[in-house]
MOPAC internal coordinates of N, CA, C and O (Angstrom, degrees):
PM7 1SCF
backbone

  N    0.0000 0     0.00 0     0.00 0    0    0    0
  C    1.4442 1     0.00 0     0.00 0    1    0    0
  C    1.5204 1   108.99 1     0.00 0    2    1    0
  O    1.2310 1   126.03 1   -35.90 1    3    2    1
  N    1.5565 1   106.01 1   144.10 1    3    2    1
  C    1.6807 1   104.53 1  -171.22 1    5    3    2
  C    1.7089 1    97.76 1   -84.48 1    6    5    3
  O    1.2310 1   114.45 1   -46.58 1    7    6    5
  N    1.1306 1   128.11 1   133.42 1    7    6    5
  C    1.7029 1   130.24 1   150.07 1    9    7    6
  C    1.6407 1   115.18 1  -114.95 1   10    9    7
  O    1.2310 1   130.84 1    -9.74 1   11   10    9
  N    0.7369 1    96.69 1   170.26 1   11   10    9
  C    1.3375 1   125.39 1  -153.69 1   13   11   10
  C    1.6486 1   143.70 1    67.67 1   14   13   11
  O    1.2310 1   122.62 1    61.11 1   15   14   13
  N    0.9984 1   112.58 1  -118.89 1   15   14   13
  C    2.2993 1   113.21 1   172.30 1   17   15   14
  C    1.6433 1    80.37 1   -85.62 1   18   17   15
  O    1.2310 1   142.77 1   -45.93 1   19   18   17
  N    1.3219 1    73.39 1   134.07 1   19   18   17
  C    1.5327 1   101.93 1   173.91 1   21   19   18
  C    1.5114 1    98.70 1  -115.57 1   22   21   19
  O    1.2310 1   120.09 1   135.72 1   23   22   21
  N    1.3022 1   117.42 1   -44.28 1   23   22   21
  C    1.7272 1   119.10 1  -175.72 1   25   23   22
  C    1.5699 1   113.11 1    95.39 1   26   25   23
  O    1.2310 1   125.00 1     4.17 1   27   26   25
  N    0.9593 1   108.01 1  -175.83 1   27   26   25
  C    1.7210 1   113.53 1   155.99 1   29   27   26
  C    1.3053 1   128.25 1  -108.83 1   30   29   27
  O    1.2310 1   144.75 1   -50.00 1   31   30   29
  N    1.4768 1    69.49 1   130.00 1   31   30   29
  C    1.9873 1    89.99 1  -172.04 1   33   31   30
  C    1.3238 1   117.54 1  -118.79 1   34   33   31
  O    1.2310 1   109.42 1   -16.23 1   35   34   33
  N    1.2843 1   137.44 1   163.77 1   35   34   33
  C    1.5979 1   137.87 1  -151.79 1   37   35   34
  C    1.3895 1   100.05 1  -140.09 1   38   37   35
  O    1.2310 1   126.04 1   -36.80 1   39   38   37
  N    1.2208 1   105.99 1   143.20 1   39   38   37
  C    1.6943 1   114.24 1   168.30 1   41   39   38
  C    1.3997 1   114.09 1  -104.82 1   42   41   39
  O    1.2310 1   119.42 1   -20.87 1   43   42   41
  N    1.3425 1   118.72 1   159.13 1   43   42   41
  C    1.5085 1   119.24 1  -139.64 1   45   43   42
  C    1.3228 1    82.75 1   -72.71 1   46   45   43
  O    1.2310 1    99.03 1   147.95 1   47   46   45
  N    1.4202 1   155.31 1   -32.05 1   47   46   45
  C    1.4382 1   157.36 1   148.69 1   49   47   46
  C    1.6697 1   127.95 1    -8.19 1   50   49   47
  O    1.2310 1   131.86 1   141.29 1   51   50   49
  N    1.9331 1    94.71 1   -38.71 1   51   50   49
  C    1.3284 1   108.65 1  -160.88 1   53   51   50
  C    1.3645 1   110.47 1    98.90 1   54   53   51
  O    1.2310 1   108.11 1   131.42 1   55   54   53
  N    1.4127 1   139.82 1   -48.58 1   55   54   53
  C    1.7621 1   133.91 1   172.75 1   57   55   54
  C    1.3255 1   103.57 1   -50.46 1   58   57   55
  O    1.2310 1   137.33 1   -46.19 1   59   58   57
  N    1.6989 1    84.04 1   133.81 1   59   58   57
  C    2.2015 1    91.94 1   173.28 1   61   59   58
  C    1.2149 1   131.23 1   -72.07 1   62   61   59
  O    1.2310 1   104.43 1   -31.10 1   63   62   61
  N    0.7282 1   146.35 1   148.90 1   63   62   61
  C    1.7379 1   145.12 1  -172.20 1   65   63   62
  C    0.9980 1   129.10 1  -138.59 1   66   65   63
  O    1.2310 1   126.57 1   -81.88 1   67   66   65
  N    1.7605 1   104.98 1    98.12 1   67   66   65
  C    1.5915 1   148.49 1  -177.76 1   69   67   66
  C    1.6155 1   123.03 1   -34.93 1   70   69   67
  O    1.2310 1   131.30 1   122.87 1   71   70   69
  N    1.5154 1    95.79 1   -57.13 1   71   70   69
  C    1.3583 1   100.52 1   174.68 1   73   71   70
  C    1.5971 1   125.05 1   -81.43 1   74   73   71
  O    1.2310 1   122.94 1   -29.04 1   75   74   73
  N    1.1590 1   111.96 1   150.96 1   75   74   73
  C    1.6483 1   120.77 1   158.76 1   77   75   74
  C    0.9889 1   136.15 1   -25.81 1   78   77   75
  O    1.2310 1   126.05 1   129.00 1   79   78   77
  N    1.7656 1   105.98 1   -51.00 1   79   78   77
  C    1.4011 1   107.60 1  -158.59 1   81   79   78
  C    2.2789 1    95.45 1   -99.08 1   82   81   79
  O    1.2310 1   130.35 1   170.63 1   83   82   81
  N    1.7822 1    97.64 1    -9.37 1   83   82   81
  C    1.2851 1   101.10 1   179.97 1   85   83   82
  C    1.7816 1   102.87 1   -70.86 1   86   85   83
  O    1.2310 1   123.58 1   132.01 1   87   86   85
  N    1.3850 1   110.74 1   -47.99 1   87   86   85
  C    1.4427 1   100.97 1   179.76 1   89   87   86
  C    1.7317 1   128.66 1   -73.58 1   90   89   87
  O    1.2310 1   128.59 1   153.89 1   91   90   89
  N    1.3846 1   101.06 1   -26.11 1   91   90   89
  C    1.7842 1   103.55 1   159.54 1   93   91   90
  C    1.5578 1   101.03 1   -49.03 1   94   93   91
  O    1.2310 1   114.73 1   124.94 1   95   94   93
  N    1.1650 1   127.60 1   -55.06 1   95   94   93
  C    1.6471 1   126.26 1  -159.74 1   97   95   94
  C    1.4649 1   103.41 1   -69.34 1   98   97   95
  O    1.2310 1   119.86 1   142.49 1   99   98   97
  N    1.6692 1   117.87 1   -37.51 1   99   98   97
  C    1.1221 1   102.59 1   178.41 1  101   99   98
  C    1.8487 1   126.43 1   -72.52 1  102  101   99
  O    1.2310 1   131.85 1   147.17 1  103  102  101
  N    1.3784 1    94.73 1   -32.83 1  103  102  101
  C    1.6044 1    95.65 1   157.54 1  105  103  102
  C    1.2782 1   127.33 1   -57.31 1  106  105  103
  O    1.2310 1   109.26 1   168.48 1  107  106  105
  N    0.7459 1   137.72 1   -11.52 1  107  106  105
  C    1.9003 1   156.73 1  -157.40 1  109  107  106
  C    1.3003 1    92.02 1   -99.95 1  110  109  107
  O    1.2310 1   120.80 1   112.05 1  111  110  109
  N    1.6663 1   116.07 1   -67.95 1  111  110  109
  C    1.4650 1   115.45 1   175.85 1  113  111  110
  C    1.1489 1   125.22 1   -45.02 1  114  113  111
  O    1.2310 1   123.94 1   132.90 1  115  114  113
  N    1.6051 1   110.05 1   -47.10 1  115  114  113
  C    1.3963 1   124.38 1  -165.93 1  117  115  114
  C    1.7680 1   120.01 1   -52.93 1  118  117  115
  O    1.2310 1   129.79 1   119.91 1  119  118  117
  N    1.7163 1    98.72 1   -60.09 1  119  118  117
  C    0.6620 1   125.58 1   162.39 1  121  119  118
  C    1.5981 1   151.89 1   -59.33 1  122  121  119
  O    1.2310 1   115.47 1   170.01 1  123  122  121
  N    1.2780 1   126.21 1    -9.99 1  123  122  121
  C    1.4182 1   167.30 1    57.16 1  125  123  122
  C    1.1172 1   112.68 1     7.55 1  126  125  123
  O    1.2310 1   102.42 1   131.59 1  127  126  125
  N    1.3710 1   149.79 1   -48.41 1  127  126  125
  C    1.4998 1   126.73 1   164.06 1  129  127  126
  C    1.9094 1   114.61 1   -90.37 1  130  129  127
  O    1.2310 1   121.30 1   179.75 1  131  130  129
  N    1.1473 1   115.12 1    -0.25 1  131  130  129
  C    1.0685 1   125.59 1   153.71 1  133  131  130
  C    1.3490 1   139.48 1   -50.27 1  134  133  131
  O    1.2310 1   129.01 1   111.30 1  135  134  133
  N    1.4144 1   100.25 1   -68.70 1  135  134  133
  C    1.4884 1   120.68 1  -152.23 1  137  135  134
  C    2.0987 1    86.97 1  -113.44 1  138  137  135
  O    1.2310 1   129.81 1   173.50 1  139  138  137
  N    1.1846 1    98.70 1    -6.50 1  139  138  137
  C    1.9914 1    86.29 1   164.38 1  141  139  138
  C    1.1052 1   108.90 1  -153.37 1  142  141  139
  O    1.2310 1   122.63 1  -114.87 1  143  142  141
  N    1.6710 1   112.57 1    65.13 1  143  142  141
  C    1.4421 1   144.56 1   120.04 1  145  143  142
  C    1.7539 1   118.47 1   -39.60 1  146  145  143
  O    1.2310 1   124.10 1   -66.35 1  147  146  145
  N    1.3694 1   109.75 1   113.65 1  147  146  145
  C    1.2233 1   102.47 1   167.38 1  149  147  146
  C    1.4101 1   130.84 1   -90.63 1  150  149  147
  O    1.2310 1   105.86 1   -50.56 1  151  150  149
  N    1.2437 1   143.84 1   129.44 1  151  150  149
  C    1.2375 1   135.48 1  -150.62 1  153  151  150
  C    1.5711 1    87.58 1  -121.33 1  154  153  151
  O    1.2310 1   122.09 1   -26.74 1  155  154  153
  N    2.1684 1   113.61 1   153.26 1  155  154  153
  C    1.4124 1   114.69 1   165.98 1  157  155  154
  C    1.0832 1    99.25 1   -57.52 1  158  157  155
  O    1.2310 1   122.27 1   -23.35 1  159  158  157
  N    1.8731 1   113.26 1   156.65 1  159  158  157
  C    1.5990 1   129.96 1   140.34 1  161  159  158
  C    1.3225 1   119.94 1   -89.46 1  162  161  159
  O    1.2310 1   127.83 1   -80.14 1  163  162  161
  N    1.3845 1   102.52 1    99.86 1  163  162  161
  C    1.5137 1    92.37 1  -173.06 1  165  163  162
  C    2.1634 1   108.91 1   -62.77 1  166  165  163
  O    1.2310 1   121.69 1   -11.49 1  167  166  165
  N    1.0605 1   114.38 1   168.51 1  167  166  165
  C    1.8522 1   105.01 1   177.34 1  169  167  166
  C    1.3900 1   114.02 1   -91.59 1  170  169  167
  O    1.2310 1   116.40 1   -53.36 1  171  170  169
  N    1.3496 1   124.44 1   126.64 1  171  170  169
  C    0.9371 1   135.03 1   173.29 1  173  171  170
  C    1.3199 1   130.03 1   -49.74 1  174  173  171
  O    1.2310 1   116.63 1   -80.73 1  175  174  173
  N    1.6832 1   124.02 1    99.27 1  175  174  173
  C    1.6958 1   110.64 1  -147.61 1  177  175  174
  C    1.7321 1   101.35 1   -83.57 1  178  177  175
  O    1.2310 1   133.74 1   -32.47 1  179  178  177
  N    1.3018 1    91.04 1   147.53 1  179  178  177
  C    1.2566 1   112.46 1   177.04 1  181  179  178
  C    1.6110 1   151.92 1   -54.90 1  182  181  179
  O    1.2310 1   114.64 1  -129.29 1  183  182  181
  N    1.5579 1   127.76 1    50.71 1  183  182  181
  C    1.6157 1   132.42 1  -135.70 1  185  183  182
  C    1.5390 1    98.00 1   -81.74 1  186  185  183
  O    1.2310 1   123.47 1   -56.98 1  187  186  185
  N    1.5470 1   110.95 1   123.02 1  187  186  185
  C    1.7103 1    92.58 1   174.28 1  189  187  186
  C    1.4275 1   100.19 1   -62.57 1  190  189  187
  O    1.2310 1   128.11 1     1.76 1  191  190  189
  N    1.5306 1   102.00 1  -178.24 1  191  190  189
  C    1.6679 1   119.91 1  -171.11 1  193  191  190
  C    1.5992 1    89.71 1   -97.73 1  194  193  191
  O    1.2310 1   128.89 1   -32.54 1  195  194  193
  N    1.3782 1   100.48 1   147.46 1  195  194  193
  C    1.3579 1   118.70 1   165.55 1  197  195  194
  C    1.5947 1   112.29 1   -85.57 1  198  197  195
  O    1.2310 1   125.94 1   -39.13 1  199  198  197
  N    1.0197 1   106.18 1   140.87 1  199  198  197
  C    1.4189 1   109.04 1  -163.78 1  201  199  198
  C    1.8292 1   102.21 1  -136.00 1  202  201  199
  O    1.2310 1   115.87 1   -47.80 1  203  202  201
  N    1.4742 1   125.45 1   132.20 1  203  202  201
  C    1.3985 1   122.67 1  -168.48 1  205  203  202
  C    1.4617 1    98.49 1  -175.92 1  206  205  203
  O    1.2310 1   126.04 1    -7.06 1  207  206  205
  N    1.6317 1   105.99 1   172.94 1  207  206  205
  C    1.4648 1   111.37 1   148.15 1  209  207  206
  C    1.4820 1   114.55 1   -52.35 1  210  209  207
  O    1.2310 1   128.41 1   -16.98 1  211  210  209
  N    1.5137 1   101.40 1   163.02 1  211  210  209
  C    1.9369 1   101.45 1   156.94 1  213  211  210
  C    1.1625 1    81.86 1  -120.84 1  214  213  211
  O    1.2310 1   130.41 1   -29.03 1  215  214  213
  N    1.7230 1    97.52 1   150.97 1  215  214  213
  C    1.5183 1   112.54 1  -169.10 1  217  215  214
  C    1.8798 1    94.46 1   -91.21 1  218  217  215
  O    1.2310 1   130.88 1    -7.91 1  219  218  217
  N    0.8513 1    96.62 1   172.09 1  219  218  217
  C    1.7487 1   104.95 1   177.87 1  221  219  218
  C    1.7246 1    97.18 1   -82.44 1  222  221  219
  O    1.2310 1   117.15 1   -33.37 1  223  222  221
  N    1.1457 1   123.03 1   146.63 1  223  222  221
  C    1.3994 1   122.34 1   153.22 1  225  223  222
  C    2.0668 1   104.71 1   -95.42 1  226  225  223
  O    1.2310 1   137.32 1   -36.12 1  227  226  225
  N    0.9497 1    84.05 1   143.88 1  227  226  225
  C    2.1380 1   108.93 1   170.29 1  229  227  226
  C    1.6368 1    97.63 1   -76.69 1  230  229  227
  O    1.2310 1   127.87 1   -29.13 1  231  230  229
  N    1.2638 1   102.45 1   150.87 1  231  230  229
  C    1.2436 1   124.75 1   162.95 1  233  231  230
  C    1.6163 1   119.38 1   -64.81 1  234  233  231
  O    1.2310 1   126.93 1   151.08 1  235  234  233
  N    1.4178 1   104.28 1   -28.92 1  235  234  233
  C    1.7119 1   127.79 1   179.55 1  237  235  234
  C    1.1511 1    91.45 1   -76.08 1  238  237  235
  O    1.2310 1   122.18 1    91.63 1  239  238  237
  N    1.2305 1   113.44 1   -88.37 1  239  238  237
  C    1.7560 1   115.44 1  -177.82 1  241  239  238
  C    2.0683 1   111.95 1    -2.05 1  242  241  239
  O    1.2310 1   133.04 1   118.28 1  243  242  241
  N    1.6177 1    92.41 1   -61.72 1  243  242  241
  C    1.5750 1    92.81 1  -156.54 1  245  243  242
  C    1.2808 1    94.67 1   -64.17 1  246  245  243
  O    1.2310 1   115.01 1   135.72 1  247  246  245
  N    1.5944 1   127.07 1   -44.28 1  247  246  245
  C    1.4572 1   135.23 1  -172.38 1  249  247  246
  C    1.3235 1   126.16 1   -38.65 1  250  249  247
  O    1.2310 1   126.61 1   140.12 1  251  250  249
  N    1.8721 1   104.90 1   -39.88 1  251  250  249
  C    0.8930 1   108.67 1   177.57 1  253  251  250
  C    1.8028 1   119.47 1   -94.98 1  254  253  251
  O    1.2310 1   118.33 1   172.51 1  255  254  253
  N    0.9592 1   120.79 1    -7.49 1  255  254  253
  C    1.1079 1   129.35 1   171.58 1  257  255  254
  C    1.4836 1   116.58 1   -81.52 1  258  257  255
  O    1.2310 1   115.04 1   145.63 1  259  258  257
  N    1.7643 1   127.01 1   -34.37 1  259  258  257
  C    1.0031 1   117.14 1   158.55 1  261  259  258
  C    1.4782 1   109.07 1   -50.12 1  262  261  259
  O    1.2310 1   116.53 1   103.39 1  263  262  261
  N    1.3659 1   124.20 1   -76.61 1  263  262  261
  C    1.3451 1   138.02 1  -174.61 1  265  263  262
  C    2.0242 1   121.88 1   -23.54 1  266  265  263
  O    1.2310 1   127.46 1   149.05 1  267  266  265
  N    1.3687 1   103.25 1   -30.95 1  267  266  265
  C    1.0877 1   104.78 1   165.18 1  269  267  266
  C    1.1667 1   116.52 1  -108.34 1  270  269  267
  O    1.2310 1   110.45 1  -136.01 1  271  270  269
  N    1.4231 1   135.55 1    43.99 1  271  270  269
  C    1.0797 1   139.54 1   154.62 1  273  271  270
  C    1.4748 1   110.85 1  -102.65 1  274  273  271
  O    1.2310 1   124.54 1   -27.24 1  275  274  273
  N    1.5657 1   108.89 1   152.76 1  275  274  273
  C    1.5582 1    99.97 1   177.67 1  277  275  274
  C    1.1287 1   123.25 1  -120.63 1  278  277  275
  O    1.2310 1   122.48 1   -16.23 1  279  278  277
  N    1.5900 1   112.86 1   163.77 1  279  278  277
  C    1.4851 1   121.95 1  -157.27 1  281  279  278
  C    1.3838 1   116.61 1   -58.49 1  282  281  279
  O    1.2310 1   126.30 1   -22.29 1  283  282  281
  N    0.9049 1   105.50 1   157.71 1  283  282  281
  C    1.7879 1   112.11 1   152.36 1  285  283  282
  C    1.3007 1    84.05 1    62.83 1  286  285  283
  O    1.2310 1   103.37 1  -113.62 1  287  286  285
  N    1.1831 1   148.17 1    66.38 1  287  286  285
  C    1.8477 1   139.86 1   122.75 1  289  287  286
  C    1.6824 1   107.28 1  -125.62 1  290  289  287
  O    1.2310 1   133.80 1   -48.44 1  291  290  289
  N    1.0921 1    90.92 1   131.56 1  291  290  289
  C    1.6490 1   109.55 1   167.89 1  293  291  290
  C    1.3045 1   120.61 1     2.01 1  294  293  291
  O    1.2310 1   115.76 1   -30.38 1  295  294  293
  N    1.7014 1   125.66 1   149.62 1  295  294  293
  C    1.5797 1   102.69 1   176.44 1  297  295  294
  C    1.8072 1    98.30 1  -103.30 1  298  297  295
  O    1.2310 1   134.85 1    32.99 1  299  298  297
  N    1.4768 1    88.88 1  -147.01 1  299  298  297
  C    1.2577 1   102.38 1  -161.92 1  301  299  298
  C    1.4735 1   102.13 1  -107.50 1  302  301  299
  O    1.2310 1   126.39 1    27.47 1  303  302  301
  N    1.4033 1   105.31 1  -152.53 1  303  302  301
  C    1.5054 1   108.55 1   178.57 1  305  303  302
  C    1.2506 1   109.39 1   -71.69 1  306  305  303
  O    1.2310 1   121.08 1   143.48 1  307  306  305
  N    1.6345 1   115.53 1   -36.52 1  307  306  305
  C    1.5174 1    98.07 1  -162.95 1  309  307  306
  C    2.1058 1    98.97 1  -113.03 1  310  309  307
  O    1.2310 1   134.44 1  -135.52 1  311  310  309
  N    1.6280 1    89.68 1    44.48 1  311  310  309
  C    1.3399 1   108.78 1   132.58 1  313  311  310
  C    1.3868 1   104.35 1    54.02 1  314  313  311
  O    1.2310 1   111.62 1  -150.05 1  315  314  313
  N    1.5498 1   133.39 1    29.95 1  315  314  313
  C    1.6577 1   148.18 1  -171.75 1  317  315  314
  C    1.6420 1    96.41 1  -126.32 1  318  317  315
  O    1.2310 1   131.14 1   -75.04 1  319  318  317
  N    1.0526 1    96.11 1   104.96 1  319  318  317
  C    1.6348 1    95.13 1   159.33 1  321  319  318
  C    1.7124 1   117.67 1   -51.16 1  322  321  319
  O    1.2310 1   123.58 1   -16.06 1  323  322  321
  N    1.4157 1   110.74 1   163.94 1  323  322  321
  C    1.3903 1    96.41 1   148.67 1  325  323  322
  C    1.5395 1   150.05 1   -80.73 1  326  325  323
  O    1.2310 1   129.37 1   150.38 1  327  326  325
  N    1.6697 1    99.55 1   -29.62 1  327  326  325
  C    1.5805 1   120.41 1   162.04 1  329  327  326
  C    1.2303 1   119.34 1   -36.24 1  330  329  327
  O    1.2310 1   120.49 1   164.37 1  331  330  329
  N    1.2873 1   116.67 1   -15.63 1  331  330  329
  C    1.9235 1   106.81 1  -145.65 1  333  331  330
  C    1.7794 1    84.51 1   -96.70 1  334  333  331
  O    1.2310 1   120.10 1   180.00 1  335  334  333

């Protein structure tokens, strides 16, 4: 059971509501028409797949691409700084 300031609270009407167990219910509502709102799905449009060789990457390639990256910011997914 809630005690204490309760405050003022409103019924979905607009009339205030005195009791305890009136403003638990109105939170119940509130909250409940809130959080299970149904929203459209719009459809997910459709991209064919690209389809090709994968080119090889060089050992140079990566070297140099580490190298122009700069220090001291965050890594990536697979969690390697660049410094190291």
């Amino acid at each position: 059971m809630v005690t204490g300031h309760l405050g003022i609270n409103k019924a979905a009407n607009g009339n205030i509501l005195r009791g305890p167990n009136d403003v638990m219910e109105r939170w119940r509502q509130y909250f409940e028409q809130t959080f299970n709102e149904e929203f459209p799905h719009l459809p997910i449009p459709f991209v064919k797949s690209v389809q090709g060789p994968v080119l090889p990457v060089a050992p140079a390639e990566v070297s140099e691409a580490v190298r122009k990256m700069k220090p001291n910011k965050a890594t990536g997914p697979d969690d390697i700084p660049a410094d190291v």
